[in-house]
C-alpha positions in Angstrom: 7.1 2.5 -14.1 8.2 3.3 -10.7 6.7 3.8 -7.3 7.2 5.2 -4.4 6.1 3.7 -0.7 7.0 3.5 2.9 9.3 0.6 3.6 6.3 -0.5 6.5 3.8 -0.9 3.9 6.3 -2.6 1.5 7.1 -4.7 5.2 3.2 -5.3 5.5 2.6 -6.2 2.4 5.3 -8.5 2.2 3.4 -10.1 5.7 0.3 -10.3 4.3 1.0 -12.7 1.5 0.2 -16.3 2.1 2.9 -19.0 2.9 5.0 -20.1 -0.2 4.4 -16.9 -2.4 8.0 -15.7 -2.4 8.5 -19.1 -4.1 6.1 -18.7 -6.5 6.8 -15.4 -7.3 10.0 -16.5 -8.2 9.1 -19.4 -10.2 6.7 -17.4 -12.2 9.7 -14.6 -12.6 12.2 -17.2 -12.8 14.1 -15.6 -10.4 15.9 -17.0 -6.9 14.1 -16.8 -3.8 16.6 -14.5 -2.5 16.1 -12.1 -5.0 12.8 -11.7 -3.8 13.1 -11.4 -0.4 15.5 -8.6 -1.6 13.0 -6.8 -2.8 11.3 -7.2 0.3 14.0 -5.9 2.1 16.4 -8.7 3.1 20.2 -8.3 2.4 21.4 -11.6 0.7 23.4 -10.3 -2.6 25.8 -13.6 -2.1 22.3 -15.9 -3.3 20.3 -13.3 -4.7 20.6 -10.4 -7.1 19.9 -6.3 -6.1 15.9 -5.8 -7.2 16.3 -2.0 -8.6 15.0 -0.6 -4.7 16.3 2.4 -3.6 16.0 3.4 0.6 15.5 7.0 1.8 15.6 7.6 5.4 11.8 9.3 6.3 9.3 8.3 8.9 7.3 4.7 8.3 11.0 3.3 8.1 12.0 5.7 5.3 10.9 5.6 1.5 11.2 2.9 -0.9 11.6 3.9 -4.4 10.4 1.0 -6.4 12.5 1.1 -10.4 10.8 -2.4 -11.2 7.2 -2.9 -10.1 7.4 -6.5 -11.1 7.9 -8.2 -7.8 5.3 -6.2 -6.4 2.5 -6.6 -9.3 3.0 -10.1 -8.7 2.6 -9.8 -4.9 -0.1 -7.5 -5.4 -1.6 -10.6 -7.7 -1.8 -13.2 -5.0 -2.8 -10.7 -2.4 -6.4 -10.3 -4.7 -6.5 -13.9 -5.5 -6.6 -14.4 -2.1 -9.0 -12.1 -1.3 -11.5 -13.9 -4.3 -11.0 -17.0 -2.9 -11.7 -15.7 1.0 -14.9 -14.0 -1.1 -16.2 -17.0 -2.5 -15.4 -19.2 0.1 -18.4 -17.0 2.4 -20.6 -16.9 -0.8 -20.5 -20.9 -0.5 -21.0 -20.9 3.3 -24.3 -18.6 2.9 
């Protein structure tokens, strides 16, 4: 299924995930690193491989038209097991 977003919030999200995820994400994908910072925007097709994104030009730093939601599930995955542990982590200190 495909989706459609602004490169800034594909940018942001890409910011908001903790330190090592782009290496876990490709672990889990079994996929090189590269390939997804590709997907995050980066332009290394010599180490990593093209992640089905396609660029418009439009405000937010255009529109990203996502073929491949894989990456971005994943992403999307850590982002709320983040969030969980943040959650519990104040239901502990209460």
């Amino acid at each position: 299924m495909s989706k459609l977003m602004t490169f800034n919030e594909l940018r942001n999200l890409k910011d908001s995930l903790p330190d090592g995820s782009m290496h876990r994400i490709a672990d889990e994908l079994g996929v090189s690193v590269e390939t997804v910072r590709n997907f995050f925007g980066g332009q290394n097709f010599q180490a990593g491989q093209s992640v089905g994104i396609h660029l418009e030009p439009g405000p937010d730093g255009g529109l990203v038209r996502i073929d491949d939601t894989t990456v971005l599930d994943k992403a999307l995955a850590i982002l709320e097991e983040v969030k969980a542990a943040e959650a519990s982590a104040e239901e502990t200190a209460e």
